[in-house]
RODO-2510 file (C-alpha; in nm, 4 decimals, decimal comma):
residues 187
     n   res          X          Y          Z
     1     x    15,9127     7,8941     6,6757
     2     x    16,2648     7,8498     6,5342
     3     x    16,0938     7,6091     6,2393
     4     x    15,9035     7,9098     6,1816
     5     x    16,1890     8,1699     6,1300
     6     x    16,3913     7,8664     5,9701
     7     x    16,1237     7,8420     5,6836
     8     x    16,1813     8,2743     5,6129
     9     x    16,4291     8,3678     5,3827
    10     x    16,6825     8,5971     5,4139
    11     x    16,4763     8,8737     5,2859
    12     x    16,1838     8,8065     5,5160
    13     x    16,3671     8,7962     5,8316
    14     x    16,5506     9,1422     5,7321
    15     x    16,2037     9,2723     5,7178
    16     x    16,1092     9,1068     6,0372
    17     x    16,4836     9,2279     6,2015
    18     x    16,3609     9,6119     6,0565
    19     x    16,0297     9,5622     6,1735
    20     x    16,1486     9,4654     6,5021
    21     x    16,3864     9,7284     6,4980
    22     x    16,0888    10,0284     6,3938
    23     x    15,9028     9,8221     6,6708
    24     x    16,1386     9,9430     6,9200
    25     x    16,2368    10,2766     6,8088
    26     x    15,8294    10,3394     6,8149
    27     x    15,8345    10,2000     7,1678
    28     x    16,1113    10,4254     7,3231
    29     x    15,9844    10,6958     7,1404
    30     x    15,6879    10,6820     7,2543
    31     x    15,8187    10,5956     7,6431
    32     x    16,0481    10,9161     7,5711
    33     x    15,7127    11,1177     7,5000
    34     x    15,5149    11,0070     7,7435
    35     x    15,7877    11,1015     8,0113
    36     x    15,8161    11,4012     7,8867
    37     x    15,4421    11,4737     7,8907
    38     x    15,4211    11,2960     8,2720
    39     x    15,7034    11,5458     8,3685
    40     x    15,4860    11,8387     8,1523
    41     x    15,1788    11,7472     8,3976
    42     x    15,3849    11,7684     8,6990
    43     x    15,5252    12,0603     8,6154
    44     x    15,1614    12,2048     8,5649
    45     x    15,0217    12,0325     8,8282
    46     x    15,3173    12,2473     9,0986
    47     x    15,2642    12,5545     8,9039
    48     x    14,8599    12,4636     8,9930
    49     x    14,8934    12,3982     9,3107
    50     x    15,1545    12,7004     9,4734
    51     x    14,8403    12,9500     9,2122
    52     x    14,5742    12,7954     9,4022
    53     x    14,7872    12,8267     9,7717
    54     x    14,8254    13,1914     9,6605
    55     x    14,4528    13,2317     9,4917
    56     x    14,4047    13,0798     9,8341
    57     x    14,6130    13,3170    10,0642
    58     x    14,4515    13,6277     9,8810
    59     x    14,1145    13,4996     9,9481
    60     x    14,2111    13,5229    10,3641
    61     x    14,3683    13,8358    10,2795
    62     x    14,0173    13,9574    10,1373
    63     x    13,8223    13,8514    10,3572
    64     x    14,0549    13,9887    10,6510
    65     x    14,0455    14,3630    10,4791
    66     x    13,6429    14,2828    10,4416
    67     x    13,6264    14,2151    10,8320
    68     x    13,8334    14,5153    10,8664
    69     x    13,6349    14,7254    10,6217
    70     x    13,2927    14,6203    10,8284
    71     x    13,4533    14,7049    11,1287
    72     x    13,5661    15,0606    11,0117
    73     x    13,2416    15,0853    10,8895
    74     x    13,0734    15,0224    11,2071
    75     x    13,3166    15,2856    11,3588
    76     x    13,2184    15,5576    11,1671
    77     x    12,8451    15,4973    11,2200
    78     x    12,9172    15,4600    11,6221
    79     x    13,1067    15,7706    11,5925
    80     x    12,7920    15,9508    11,3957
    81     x    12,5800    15,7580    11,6782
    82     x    12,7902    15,9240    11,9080
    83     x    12,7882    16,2762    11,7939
    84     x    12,4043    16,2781    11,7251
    85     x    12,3089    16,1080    12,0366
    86     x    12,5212    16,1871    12,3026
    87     x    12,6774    16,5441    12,2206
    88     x    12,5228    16,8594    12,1635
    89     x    12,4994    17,0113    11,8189
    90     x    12,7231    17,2771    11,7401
    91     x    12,5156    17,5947    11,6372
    92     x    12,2307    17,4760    11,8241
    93     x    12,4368    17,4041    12,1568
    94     x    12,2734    17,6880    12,3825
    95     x    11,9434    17,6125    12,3077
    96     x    11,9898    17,2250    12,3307
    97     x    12,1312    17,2733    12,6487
    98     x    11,9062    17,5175    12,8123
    99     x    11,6327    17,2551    12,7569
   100     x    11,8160    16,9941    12,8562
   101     x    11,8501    17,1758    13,1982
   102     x    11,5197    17,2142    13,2507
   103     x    11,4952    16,8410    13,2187
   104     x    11,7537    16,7576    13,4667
   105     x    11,6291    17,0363    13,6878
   106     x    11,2176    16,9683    13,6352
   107     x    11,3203    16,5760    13,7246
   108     x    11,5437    16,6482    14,0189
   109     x    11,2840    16,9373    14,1759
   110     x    11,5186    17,2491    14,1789
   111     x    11,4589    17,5299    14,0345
   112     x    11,7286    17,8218    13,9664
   113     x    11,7105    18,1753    13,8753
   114     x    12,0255    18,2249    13,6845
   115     x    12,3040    18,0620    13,4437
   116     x    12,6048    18,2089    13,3567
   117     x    12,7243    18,0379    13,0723
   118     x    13,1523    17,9984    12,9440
   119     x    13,2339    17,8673    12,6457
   120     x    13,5954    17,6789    12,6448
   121     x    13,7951    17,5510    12,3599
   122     x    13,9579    17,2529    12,4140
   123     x    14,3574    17,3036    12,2084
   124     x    14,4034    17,0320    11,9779
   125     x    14,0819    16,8683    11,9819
   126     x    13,7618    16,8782    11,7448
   127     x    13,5066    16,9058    12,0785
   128     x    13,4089    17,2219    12,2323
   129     x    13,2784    17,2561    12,5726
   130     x    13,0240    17,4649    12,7265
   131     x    13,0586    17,5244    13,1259
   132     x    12,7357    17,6346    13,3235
   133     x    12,7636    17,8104    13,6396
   134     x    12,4665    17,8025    13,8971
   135     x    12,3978    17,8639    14,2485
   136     x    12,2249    17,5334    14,4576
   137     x    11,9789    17,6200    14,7519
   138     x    11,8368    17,3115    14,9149
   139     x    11,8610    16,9918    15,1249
   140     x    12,0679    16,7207    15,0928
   141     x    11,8408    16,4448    14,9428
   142     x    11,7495    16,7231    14,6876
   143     x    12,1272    16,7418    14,6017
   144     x    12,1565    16,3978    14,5935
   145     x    11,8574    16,3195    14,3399
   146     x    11,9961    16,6207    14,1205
   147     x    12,3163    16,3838    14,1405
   148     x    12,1308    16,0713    14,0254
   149     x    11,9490    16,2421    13,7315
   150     x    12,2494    16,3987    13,5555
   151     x    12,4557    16,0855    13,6127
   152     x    12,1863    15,9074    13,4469
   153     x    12,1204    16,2388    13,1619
   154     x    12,1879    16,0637    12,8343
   155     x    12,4163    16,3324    12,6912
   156     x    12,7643    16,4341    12,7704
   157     x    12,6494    16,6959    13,0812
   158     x    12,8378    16,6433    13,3789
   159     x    12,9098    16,7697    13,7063
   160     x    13,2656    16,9898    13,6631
   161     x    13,2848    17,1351    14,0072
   162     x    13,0416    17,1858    14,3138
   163     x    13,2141    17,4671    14,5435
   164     x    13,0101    17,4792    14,8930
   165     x    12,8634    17,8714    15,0025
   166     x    12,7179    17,8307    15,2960
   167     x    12,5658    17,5278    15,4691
   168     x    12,2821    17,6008    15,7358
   169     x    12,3580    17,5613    16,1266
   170     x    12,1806    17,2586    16,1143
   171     x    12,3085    17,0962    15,8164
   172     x    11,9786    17,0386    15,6203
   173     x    12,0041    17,4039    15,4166
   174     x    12,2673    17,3813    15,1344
   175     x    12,4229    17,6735    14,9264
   176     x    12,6099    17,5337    14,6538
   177     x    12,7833    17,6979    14,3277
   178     x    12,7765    17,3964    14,0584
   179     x    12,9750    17,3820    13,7210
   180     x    12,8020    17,1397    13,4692
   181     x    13,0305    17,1091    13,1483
   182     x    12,8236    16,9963    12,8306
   183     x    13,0459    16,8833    12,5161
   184     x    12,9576    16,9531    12,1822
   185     x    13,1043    16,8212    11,8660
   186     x    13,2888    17,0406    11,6176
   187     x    13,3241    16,7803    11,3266
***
């Protein structure tokens, strides 16, 4: 290899020493480049990443206010459930409740001549209540199967107070004042 720089002259191997020389300054140049574009990806490529952790994190936080959102939603329609269902309508409450007592009354086998009705307004709350008064004459299994049938009456009627009269000398006759309180929604 020497024999063949030997046979250059002086102005040949200048251009060969330049072209070396360009050789190099293309190489680190292009070295300095390509570090800067390798640093350039990484930088991207963290900036990428910590977006898509916190694209990611938003996602759960979605889907966590979607779980809550269903489960507010299936509040409110329990609650609406609820109200139609289970309470008394307000307006109609009297009339609703009157039947009602028939039921209960027609399934237990008593029958009673009078109601005296009280309405009471419970403070601070959005439900009204409606207190029925009656007197009880019968036996003790008739009692008891009244019992069973309003515990197992659908809507919010139930058995407020039972104050005893009079109870026969051999225990079978009953004389009983009852308070049924049916709830009625005011919202």
């Amino acid at each position: 290899m020497n024999e063949f720089f030997s046979a250059l002259d002086e102005r040949d191997r200048t251009r060969l020493r330049l072209l070396g020389l360009f050789f190099l300054l293309a190489f680190f140049v292009l070295i300095f480049f390509s570090f800067g574009q390798r640093r350039g990806y990484r930088l991207l490529a963290q900036r990428l990443e910590s977006r898509e952790k916190t694209a990611a994190a938003e996602k759960l936080k979605q889907a966590e206010a979607e779980v809550k959102w269903a489960q507010w939603q299936k509040a409110y329609r329990d609650i609406k459930d609820l109200k139609d269902k289970y309470f008394y309508h307000e307006g109609e409450e009297a009339s609703e409740l009157r039947l009602d007592l028939q039921k209960v009354f027609s399934a237990a086998g008593i029958t009673s001549r009078s109601y005296r009705y009280n309405y009471a307004n419970l403070e601070k709350e959005r439900i009204k209540r409606i207190n029925v008064t009656f007197t009880f004459t019968g036996t003790y299994p008739i009692l008891k199967r009244f019992l069973q049938t309003l515990e197992q009456f659908p809507k919010f009627l139930l058995l407020e107070k039972i104050d005893f009269l009079k109870i026969g000398g051999d225990g079978t006759m009953l004389e009983l004042k009852i308070v049924l309180a049916a709830y009625y929604a005011n919202f």
